[in-house]
C-alpha positions in Angstrom: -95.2 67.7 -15.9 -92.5 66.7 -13.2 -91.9 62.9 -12.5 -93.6 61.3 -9.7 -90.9 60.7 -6.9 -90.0 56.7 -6.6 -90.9 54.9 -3.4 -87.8 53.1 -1.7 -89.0 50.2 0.2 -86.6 48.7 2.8 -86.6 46.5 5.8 -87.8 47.9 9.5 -86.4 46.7 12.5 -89.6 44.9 13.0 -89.9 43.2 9.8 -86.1 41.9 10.2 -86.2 40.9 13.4 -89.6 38.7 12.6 -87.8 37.2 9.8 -84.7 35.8 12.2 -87.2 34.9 14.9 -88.7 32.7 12.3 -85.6 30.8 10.9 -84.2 30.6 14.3 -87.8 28.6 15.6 -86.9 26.3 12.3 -83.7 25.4 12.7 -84.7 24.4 16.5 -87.3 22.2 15.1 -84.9 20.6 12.4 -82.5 19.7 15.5 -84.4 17.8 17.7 -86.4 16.2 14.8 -83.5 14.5 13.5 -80.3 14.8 16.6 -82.2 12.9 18.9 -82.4 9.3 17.1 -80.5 6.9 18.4 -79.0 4.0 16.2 -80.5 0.6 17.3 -78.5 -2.1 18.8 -77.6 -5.1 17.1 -77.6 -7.9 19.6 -74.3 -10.1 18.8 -76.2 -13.8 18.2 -73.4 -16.4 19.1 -72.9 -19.4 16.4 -74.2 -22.2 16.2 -73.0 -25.5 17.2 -72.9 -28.2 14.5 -72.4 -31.8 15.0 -71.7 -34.4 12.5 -71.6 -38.3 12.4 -69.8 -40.3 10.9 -71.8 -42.9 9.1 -68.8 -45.7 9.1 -65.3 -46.1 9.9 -62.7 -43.4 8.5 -58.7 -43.5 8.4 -56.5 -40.6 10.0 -55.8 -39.0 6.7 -59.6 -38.8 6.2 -60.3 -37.0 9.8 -57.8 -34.7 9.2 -59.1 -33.9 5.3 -62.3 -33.7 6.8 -62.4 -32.2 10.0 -59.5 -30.5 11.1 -56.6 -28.3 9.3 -53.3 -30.1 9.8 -51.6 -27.7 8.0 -51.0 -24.2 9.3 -50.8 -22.5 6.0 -54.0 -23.0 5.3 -55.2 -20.0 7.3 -51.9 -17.7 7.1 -53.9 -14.8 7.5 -55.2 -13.0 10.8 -58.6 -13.5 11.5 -60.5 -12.8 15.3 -58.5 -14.6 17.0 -55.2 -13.1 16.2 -52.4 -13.8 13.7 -51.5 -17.5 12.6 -47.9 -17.7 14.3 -47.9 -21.5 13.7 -47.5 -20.8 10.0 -45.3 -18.2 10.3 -43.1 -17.9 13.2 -42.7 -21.6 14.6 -41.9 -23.0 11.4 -38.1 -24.6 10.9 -35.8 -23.2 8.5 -34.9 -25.8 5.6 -31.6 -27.0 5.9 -29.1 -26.3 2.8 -28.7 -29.6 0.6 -26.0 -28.9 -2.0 -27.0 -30.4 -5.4 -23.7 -32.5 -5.7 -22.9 -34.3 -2.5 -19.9 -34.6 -1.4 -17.6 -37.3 -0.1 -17.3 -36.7 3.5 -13.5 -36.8 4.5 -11.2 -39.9 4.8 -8.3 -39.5 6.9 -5.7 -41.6 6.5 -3.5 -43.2 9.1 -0.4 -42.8 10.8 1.9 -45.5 11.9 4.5 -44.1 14.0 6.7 -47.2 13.2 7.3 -45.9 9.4 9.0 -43.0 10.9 11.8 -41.9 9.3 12.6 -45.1 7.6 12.9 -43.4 4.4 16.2 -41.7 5.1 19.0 -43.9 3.6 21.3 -45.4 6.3 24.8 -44.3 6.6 27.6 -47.0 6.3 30.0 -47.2 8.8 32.7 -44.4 9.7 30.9 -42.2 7.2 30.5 -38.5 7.8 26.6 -37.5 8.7 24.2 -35.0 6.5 26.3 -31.3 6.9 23.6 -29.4 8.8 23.0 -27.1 5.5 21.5 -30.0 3.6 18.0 -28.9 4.2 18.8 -25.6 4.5 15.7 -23.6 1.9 17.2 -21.7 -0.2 15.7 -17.9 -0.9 16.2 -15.7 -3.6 18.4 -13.0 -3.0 16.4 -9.8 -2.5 18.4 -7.6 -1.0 22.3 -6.3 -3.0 25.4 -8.3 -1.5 27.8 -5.5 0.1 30.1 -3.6 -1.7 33.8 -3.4 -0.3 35.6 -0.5 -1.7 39.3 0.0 -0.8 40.2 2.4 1.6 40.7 6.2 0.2 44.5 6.9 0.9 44.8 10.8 2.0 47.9 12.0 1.4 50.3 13.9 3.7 52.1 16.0 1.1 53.3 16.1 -2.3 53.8 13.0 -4.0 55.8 11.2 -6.9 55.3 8.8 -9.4 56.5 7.4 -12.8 54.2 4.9 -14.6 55.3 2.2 -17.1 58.2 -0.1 -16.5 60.9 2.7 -15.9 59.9 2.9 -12.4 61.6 0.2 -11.2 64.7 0.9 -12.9 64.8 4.5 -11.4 68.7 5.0 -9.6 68.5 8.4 -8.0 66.0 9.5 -5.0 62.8 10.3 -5.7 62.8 14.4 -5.7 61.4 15.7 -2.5 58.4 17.7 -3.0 56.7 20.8 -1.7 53.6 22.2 -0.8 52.1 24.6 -3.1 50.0 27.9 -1.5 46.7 28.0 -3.4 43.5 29.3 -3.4 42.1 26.1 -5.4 42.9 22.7 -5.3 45.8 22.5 -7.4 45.8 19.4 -10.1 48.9 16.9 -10.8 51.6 18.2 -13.0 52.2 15.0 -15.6 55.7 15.4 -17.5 56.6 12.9 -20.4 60.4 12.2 -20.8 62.7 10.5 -22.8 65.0 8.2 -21.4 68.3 6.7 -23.7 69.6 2.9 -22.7 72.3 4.2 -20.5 69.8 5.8 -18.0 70.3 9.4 -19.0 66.9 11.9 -19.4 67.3 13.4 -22.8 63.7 15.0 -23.3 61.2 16.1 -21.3 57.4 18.0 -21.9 55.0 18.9 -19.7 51.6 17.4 -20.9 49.3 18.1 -18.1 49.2 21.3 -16.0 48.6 21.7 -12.5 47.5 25.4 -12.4 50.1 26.7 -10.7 53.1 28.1 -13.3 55.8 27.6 -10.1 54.7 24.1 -9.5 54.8 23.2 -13.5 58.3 24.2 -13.3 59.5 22.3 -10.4 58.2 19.5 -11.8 60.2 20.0 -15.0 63.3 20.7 -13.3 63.3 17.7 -11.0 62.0 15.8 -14.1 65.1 16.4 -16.0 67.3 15.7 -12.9 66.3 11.7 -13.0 68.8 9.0 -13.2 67.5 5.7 -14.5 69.5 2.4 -14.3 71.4 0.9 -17.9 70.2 -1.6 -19.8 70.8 -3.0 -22.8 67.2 -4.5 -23.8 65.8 -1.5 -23.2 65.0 0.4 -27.2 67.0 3.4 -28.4 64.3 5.9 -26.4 61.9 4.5 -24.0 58.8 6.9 -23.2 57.5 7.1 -20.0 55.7 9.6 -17.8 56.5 11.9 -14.7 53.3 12.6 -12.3 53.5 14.7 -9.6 50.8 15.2 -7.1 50.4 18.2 -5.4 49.7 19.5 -2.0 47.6 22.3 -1.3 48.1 24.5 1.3 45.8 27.6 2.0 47.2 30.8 1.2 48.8 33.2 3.8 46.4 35.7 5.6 47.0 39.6 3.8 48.5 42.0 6.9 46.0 44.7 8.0 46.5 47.9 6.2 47.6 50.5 9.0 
């Protein structure tokens, strides 16, 4: 045996449109059922007005305890008819008392015939204060001023002996040249031995110059010294010979043809 076919039921055009027909007619009756109410209006009753009497005399302080608020703080808060500025905004700041008083200032005063009667009077035909005498005295911040003594530049060659044979020295000092160098050329010292009559009997060079010509000049002229006699003098006196030298630049080298 085959199976009976199944029956699908499903909703006609008719039997839905019915349906929104129907639930469109309720909601209409839902609206004006319960939109159309209107809230009912409270009528705004004004207060009443009580009197009181009093049944016998009463002070100030009592009136105001009793019947009116002399204090604005005692409604701070807004109510319906608007903020309490008296408690607030008209009130005057407290002024600062300090905790320890103090003593107002005593000014003391001046008698302009005390002037300058402390200053101790001069005799007669004495000399006044120097002006300095009141002078204020500061520390010295800043260096004093060094003076140094003018650097001597010399014009040429130059010749000295140091020690106490200088002055008994009999013959010229030696003239001296320049020397051509391409340094600075340094003094040429010589020590010698001079003999109580004057006469040069030994003579060293100690220092160099640099230059091997100068050296030898300075040797030469060394030995050529004549010192004065003298009969305190010790068998050999030592002394020393300095020569300075001048530096001159050396010649320019001819062009090579």
């Amino acid at each position: 045996m085959s199976p009976a076919p199944r029956v699908i039921s499903g909703w006609t055009r008719s039997r839905f449109l019915a349906v929104v027909g129907v639930l469109f007619v309720l909601q209409v009756g839902l609206i004006m059922l319960f939109g159309g109410r209107k809230p009912p209006s409270l009528q705004a009753t004004a207060p009443s007005i009580r009197f009181r009497a009093l049944s016998g005399p009463v002070t100030e302080q009592e009136l105001l305890r009793l019947f009116f608020a002399g204090d604005p703080a005692v409604f701070p808060g807004p109510g319906p008819h608007g903020f309490s500025s008296r408690a607030w905004m008209d009130q005057r700041p407290e002024q600062y008392q300090p905790s320890n008083p103090l003593e107002p200032p005593s000014w003391l005063a001046l008698n302009p015939a005390r002037l300058a009667t402390n200053f101790i009077a001069l005799p007669a035909g004495s000399e006044p204060f120097p002006l300095g005498l009141a002078e204020q005295r500061t520390a010295q911040v800043e260096p004093l001023p060094a003076f140094l003594p003018p650097e001597r530049i010399r014009a040429g060659s130059e010749f000295h002996i140091e020690g106490a044979l200088g002055e008994r020295l009999l013959s010229q000092p030696p003239l001296l040249t320049a020397w051509p160098s391409a340094q600075v050329l340094a003094s040429s010292v010589v020590e010698i031995a001079v003999n109580p009559a004057g006469d040069v009997i030994a003579a060293r060079l100690l220092l160099r110059s640099g230059s091997p010509d100068a050296d030898k000049d300075a040797l030469a002229k060394t030995r050529a010294l004549r010192f004065r006699p003298s009969t305190a003098a010790p068998a050999i006196t030592w002394c020393r010979a300095v020569f300075d030298w001048q530096t001159v630049e050396l010649p320019a080298a001819a062009p090579q043809k």
